[in-house]
N, C-alpha and C positions, 0 to 999 in steps of 0.2 A: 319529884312530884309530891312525894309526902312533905316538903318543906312546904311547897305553894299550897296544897290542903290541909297544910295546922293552919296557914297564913289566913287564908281563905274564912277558914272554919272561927278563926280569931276575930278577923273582920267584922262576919258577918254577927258574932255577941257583942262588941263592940255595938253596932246600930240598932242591935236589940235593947244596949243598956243604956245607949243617949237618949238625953232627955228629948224628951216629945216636941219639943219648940224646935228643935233641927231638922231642918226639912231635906229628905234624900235630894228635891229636885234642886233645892237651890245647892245644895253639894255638886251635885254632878252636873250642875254651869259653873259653878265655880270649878272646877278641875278643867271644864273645855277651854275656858277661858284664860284657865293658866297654861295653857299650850298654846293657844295662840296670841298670849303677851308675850311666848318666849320670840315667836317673829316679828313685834314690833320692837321690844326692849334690847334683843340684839343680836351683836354685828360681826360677831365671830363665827365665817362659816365652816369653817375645822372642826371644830368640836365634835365628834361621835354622837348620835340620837344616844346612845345607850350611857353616855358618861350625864345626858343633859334628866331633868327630870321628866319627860314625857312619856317614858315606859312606865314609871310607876301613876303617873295619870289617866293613862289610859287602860290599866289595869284598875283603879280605883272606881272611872266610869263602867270597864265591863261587870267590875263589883256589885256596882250598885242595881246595873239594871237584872244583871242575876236573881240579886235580892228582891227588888220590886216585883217583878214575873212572879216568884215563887209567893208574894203575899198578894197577889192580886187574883180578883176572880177566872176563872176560863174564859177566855176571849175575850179578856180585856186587855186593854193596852195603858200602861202606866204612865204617867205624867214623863216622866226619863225619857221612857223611848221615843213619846208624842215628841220630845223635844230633841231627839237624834235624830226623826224622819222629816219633820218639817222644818230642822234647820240643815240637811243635808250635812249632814258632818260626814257619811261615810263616802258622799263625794267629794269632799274640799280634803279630808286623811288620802284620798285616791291618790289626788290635786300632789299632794305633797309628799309622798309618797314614789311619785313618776320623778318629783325632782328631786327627789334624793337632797333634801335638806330640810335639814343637816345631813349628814353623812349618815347612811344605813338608817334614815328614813323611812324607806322601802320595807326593811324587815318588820320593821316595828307593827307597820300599818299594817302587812301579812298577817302577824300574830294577833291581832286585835281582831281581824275580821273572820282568822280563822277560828278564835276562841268563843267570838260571837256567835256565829254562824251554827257552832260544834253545841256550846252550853245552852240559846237561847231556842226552849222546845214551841214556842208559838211561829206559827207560820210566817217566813219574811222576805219570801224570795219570788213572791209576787206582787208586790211592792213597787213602783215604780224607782224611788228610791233607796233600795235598796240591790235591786238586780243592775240596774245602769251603772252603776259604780263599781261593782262585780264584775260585771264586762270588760269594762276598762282594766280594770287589775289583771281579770285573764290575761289581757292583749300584753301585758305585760312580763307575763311569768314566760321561760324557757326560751328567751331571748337572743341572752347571752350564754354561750358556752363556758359553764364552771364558775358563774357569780356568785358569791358572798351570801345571797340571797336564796340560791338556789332549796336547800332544807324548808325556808318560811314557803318559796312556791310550792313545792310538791304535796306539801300538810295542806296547804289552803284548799290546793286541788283536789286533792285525796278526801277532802271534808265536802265538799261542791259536789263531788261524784257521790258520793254516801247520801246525801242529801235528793241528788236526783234519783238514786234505787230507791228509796222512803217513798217519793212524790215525780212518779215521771213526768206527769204532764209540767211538769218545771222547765223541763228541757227547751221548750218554746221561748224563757226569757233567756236564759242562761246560754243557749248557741245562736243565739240572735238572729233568728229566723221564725217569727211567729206567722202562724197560719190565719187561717183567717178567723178560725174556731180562738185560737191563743186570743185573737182581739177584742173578739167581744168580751170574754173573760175579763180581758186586762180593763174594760172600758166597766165592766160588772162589778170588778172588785177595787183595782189601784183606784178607779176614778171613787169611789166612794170613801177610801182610803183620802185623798187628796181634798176630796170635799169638806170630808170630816177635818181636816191640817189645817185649811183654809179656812172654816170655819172657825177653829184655834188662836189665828194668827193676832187675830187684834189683842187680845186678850195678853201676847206674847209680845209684844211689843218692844215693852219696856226692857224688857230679860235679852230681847237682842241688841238693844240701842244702846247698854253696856258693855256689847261683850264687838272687839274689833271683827267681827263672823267676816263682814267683807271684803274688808283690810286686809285679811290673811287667806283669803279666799284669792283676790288680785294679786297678792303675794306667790302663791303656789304658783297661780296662771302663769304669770311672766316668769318665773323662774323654769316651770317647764317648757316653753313654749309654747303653751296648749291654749286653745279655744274654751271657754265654759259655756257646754250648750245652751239654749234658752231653753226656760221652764216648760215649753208647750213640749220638746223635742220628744220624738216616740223611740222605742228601738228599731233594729235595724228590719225591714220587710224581706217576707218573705221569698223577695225577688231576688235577695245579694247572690252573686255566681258564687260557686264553690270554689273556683282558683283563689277568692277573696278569702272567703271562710281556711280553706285552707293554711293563708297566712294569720290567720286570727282567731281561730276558733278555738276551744278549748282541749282539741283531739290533738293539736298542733301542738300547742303547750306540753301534754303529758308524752310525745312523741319524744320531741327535745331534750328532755327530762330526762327520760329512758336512755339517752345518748353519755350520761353522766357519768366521769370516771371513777365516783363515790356509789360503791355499791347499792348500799341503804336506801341513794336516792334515784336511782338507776328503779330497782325494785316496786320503790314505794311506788313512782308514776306509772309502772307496771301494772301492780294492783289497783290502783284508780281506774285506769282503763280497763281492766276488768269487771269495774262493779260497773261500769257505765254500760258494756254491752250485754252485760247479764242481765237488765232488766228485763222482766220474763215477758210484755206488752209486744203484740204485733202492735201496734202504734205506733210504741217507740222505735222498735226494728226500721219501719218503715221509715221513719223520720231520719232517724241515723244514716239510713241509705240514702235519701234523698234530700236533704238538705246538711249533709257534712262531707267529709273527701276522708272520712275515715279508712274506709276499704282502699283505697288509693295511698294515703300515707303510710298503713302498714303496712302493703306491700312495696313502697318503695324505701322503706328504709330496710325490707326482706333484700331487694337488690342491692341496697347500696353495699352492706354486709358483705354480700357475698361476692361485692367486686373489690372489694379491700382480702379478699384470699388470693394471696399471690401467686401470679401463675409459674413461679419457679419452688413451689412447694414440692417437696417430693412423696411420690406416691406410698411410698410402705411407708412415711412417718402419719400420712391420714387415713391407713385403717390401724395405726395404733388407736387412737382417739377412742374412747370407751363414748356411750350414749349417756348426752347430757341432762340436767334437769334447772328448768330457769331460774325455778325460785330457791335452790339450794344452791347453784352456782355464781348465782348474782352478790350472794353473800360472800363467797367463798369461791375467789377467782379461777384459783390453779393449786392444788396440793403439791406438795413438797412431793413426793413420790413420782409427779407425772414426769414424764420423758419433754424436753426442753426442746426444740427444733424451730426455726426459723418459720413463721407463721403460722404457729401454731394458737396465739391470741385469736389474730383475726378468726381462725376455721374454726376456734372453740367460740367465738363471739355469734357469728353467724349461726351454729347450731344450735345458741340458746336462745337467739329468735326465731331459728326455727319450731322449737319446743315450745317457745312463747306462742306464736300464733296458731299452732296445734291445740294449746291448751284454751286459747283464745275463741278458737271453732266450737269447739264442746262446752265452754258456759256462753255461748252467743245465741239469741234466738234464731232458729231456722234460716227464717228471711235472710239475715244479719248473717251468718256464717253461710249459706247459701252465695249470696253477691261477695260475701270478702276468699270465700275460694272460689268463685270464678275472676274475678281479678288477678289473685296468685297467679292462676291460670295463663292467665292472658299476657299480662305484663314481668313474668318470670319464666315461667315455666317455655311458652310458645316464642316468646321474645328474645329471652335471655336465653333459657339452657339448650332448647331445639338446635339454634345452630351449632350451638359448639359439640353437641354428638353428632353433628354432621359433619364436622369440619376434617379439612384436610390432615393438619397437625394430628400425629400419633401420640404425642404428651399430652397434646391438649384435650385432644378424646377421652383419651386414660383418664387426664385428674377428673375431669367433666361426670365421665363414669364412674368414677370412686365416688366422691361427694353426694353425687343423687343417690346412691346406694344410702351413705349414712343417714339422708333427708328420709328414705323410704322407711329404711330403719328408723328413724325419729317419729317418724308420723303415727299417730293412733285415731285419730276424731274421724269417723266417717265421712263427712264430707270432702276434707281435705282427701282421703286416700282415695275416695272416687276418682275425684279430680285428675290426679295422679294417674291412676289406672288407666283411666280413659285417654288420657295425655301420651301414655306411653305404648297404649297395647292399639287405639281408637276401642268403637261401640260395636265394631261389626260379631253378627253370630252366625252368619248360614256358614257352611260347611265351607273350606279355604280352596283356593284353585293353583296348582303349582304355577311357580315363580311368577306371583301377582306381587309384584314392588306396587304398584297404586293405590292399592284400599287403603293404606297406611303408611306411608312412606317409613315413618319414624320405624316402626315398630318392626318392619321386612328388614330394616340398613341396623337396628340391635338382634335382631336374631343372625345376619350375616358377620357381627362383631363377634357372636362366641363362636367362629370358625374363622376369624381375623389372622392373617400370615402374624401379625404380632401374637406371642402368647400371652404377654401380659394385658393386653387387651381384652384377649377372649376369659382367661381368669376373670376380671374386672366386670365385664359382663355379665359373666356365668354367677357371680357374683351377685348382680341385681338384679337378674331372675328368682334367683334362690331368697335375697329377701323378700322378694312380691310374693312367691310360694307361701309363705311363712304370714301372713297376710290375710285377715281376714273378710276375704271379700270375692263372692262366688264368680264373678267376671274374670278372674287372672286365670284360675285351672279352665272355666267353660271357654274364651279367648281361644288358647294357648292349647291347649288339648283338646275336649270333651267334645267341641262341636263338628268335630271330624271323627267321632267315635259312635254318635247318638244312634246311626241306620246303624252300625257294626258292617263294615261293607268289608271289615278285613277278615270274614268270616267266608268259606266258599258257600254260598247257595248248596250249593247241589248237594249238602249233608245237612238241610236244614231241617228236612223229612226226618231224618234220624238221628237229633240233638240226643236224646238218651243213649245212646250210644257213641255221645262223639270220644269218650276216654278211648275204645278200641279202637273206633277210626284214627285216633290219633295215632295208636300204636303200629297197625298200618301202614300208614304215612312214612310215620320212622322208619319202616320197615326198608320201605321203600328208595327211600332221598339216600343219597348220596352224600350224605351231608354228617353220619353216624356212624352207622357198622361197616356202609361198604367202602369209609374210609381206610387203609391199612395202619393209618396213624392215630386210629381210636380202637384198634384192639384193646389195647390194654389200659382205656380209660376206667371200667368199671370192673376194677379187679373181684373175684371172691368178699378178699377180706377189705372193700370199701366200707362206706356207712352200716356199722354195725353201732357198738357200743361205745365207737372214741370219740363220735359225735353226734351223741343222742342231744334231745330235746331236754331244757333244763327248768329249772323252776321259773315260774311267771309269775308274777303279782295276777291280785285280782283285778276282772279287768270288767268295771259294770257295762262299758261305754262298748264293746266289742260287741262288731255289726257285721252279720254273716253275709257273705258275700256269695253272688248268684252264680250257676255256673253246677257242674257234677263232680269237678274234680276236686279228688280230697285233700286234705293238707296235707296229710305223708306224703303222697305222690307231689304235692310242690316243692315242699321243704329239699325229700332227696329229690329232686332235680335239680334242683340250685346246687346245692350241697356236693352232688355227684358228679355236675358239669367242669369242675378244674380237674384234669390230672393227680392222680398221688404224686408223681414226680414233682409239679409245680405247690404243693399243697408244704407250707411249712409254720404256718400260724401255730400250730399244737405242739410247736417246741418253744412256742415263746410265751413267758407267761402275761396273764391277765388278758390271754385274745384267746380265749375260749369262747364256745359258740352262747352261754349264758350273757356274758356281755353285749353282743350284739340284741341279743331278744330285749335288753333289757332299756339300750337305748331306743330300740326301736318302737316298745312298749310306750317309751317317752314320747317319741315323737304322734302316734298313734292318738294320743289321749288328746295331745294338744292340737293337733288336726282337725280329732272329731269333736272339741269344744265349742267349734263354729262352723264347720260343715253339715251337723246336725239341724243345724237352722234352714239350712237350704233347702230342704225338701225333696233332698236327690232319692230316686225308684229305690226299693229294696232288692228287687228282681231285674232281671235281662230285657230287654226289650226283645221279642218275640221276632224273630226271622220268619217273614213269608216266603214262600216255595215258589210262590209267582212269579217274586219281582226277580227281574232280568239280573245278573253279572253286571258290578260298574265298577268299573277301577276305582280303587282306592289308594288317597292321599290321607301320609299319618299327619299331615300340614307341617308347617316349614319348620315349625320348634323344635317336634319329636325327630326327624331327618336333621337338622342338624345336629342333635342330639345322639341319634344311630351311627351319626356318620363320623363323629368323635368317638363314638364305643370301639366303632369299628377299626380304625389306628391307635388304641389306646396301649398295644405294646411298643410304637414309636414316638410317643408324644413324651413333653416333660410330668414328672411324680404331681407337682401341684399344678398341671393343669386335667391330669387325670381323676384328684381325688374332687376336684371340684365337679368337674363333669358326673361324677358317681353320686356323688351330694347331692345335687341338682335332680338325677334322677329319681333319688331313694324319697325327694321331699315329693315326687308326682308318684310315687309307688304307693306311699302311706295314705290316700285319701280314698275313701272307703264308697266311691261312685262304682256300682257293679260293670258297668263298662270297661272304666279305666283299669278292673283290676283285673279282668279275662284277659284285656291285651298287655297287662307290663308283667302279669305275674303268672298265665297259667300257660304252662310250656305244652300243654293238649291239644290246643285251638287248631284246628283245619282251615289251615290259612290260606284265602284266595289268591289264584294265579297273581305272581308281580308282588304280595303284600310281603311285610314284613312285622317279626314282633319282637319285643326286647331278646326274650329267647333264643329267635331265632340269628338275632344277631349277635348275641354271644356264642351260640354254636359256631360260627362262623369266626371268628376271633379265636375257638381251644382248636381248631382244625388249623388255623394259621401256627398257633404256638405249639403245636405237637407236633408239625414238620421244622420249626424251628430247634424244637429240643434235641431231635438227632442230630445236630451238628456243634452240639453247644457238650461238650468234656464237663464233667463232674456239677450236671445242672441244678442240683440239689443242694450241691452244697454251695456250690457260688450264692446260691438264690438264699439260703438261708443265712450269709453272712452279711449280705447286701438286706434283707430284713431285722439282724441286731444292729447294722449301721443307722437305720432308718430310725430307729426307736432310742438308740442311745448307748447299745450295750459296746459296740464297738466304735472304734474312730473310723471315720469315714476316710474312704480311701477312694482310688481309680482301679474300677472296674472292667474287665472286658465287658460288652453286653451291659451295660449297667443302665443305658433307658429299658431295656426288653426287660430284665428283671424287676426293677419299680415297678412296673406296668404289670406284671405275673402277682407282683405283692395285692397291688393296687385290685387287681381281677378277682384274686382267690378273697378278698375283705369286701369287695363289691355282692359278691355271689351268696357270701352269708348275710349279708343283711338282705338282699332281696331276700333269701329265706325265714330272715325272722321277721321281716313284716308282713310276708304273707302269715307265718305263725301267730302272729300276736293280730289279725283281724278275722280271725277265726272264733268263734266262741270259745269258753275253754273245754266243755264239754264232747266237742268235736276229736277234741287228742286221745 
């Protein structure tokens, strides 16, 4: 570039220091016309454009009219270009250019129009002459897959797009579908343009009657086989179908592009279509939707992608795959460090257009990302991925289920994650009605997948629940939870009269149930020397964001109950280091902050919703998520270690969110809970009553359980164990129980401790 700008820069002293008797115009006929004596003069059609002189003539033309522009007044047009638009030169360079002759003809005429197009700041692209010519070129570029040419297309485009963000209403010549508003313009402006050319012509006569203009013009023709329209011909109306456009239009081109094994050019057409839909105009929005198939072709090269992922890809090599980014990985395919497996191209291919049309949504206007994720929608999402979480195939559900996890995982731009959401969970909100399979089909058959006889299934699942969790968008916890929590119907009435007291009543309760003391296998759950000082409360970060949650019971009383609820017998974390109770506060502080970074937005009550004393007793449903959810807790010492800690994951992301609803029922072990109901708590009581009859029959439980816990972490080699699901599952329970306790700790103010 600094050599073509000394060149440039040399040039243009050069014309400042010839004498005055040299005229730029008759220069720059002289240079047309020595490109097209090379088609009459000769015969040799081998020769390369780039060995012959027509690169540096046509560089000498964009020279010149550079020059003239720059010493002409504003909105004047110089004798040069008067003699570029009314001899149509950028249509007979199209001409010969399409015929590729000489050889890499094509490129030539790219770099000339691109250079033009890029340098020349006076308006030229409403122009009759100069947009028809463009057109055709479009229809030209992204053709061929991997041509020679491909670099001169993607710049030309790239420069067209930039051009149209500067001046949208262009887009009316340039996608060849002008409205009816585009015509009168074109009839307001090019015709006055044309009048003026015409007016020119006699005067110009001479200047074309030496130069072969026709002769090389019927040259090009016949060699491409192409027609040259007559002078009257308009552009294309705004009746052409979009299947048409489709094949021709300039969204088509940068689509094809994007297909390219040359990163740089892969990219560039990337960013072109970028500036195209970022123009900020409902107009254009609208235009784009209605007169191009752009929402159309980007979602079907979304499927084509993701049907080139082989369906014998293996499941644990695609949650290796770390989350991609398009415009650094377009550069930069695959690092030397990533793990190598058998379709692992394509599913990294596919993920970068998924991140492409993510990022695609969020610089698109409204409108424009509006219609291109309902499309996804329709044509991917309902089409394509709906049946294969339906389908019989147990591989094929698994991978089907893994990969939409990594797409959820991918997705950031609002619209698309609507999409989504609604795609997977439906819109419904009234309160859920046991075993309703029809409000949603989809969404009833993946809540049935994380209790799937398969366990890698229900992992996989359990899986892309936990991304949605993580997800900021108040629809997935209201869904899924909250709108079976709103009456609080898992509260009994008949102590609503005397909520200030329900810690006692709670105590009570206990007293009472069967379910605690008057077990003989919880005698000796809460020894003396339990929760004293070996597992106090440990230092917190500050925590601005901490939002006090509705309810009388105190944090101490939640902490130790979580905390109190395992056995000492089963209790062996505090021999292992780095799993002290400080760790847990400290992720879960983590997790807290990031929760309430976009739950705050929502508007949720700071207080309880108020129990009337009138309204009747109604059974209560925790709806199908939280039940199957309970109902994994509740086998969680026969299940596999990683389908347990997922289940506990899954829970811990519905614990940390700060609606006073959801945290009475997952985190306060007080609640006076209606006939039939159940609560997290109380289904973990129900799990140490199973495992304390379990432990009398299990020889040196303590110490099994603690060597099966340095297995798990590393300290020992893992071996065969007696009991060794029931013990993972004891591990799993006793690191379950302190995190529920530091997330209730850490949504406490701090002041409260």
């Amino acid at each position: 570039m600094e050599v073509f700008s000394k060149l440039t820069s040399l040039f243009q002293q050069a014309l400042e220091t010839r004498e005055p008797s040299v005229n730029l115009h008759d220069s720059f006929v002289e240079h047309w016309k020595g490109i097209t004596n090379y088609y009459i003069e000769t015969s040799d059609e081998t020769t390369p454009a780039k060995q012959t002189d027509i690169p540096w003539r046509l560089k000498q033309m964009l020279d010149i009219l550079i020059y003239e522009e720059q010493h002409q007044e504003v909105e004047e047009t110089g004798p040069c270009m008067e003699y570029l638009l009314q001899h149509k030169l950028l249509e007979t360079l199209g001409t010969l250019g399409k015929a590729q002759y000489p050889p890499g003809m094509n490129q030539q005429v790219l770099i000339f129009f691109t250079k033009l197009l890029g340098q020349i700041q006076q308006p030229m692209l409403h122009i009759i002459n100069v947009y028809r010519p463009i057109q055709k070129l479009i229809r030209q570029c992204g053709i061929l897959p991997g041509s020679q040419s491909e670099k001169e297309e993607v710049q030309f485009l790239y420069v067209i797009c930039n051009k149209l963000k500067q001046d949208p209403y262009l887009l009316n010549y340039i996608l060849e579908a002008k409205s009816e508003v585009g015509k009168q313009r074109h009839n307001s402006t090019s015709g006055d343009e044309d009048g003026r050319h015409s007016a020119a012509k006699p005067s110009t006569t001479a200047a074309s009657s030496l130069s072969p203009l026709s002769d090389c013009t019927a040259l090009g023709s016949r060699a491409a086989g192409y027609a040259e329209p007559s002078s009257g011909t308009q552009a294309r109306p705004a009746s052409c179908s979009l299947a048409h456009k489709a094949d021709t239009n300039l969204v088509q081109a940068l689509i094809n592009l994007s297909k390219s094994q040359k990163s740089k050019i892969a990219l560039k057409s990337c960013e072109a279509l970028l500036l195209l839909v970022g123009i900020p105009k409902e107009e254009t929005a609208s235009y784009l939707i209605e007169n191009t198939a752009l929402c159309q072709l980007v979602t079907d090269r979304l499927c084509e992608l993701y049907s080139q992922v082989p369906t014998s890809i293996d499941p644990a090599d695609i949650e290796t795959v770390e989350r991609v980014n398009w415009r650094g990985q377009f550069s930069k395919r695959r690092t030397e460090e990533a793990a190598v497996f058998p379709g692992r191209e394509h599913l990294e291919a596919f993920l970068l257009w998924v991140d492409y049309c993510d990022h695609l949504l969020k610089e698109a206007h409204r409108l424009l990302a509006s219609s291109l994720a309902k499309v996804i929608h329709q044509r991917w999402l309902i089409a394509v991925i709906q049946p294969q979480l339906l389908q019989m195939s147990e591989i094929g559900m698994l991978i089907t289920t893994i990969l939409l996890t990594l797409v959820v995982r991918q997705i950031s731009s609002p619209v698309m994650l609507g999409e989504v959401v609604f795609f997977l969970l439906g819109n419904q909100k009234e309160p859920e009605l046991p075993m309703d399979s029809e409000s949603h089909a989809l969404r009833y058959h993946l809540i049935e997948h994380c209790d799937h006889i398969s366990d890698e299934i229900s992992v996989a699942t359990l899986r892309l629940f936990e991304q949605l969790l993580q997800k900021p968008h108040e629809h997935i916890i209201f869904n899924l939870v909250l709108r079976n929590l709103e009456l609080r119907s898992y509260i009994a009435h008949s102590s609503a009269c005397g909520l200030e007291d329900r810690h006692a009543v709670a105590h009570e309760q206990l007293d009472d149930t069967e379910e605690l003391e008057e077990d003989p296998f919880f005698t000796g759950m809460y020894p003396e020397s339990g929760f004293q000082g070996s597992e106090q409360l440990l230092s917190l970060p500050p925590r601005e964001t901490a939002v006090r949650p509705a309810g009388n019971t105190g944090v101490n009383d939640i902490v130790n109950s979580f905390l109190c609820l395992v056995p000492q017998e089963a209790k062996t974390s505090q021999n292992v280091l780095e799993s002290g109770y400080d760790t847990y506060v400290h992720d879960a502080h983590t997790l807290f902050q990031d929760c309430t970074s976009y739950s705050l937005e929502w508007g949720w009550p700071q207080e309880l919703r108020p129990l009337e004393s009138s309204t009747p007793d109604s059974d209560f449903y925790e709806g199908h998520f939280l039940k199957v959810l309970f109902d994994r807790i509740t086998r969680i010492l026969d299940q596999p270690y990683e389908l347990n800690l997922q289940i506990t994951s899954v829970v811990s992301k519905l614990a940390v969110f700060s609606h006073p609803h959801l945290h009475e029922y997952l985190l306060d072990p007080y609640i006076n809970l209606a006939p039939g109901s159940r609560s997290l708590f109380s289904v973990l009581v129900r799990v140490i009553g199973d495992l304390m009859q379990r432990i009398q029959h299990i020889p040196n439980f303590t110490g099994k359980l603690l060597l099966v816990r340095e297995q798990l972490i590393g300290l020992e080699p893992e071996a065969m164990t007696d009991h060794l699901t029931l013990l993972k599952g004891v591990t799993v329970l006793e690191e379950f129980c302190k995190e529920l306790a530091a997330i209730a700790f850490v949504k406490y103010p701090v002041e409260e401790h």
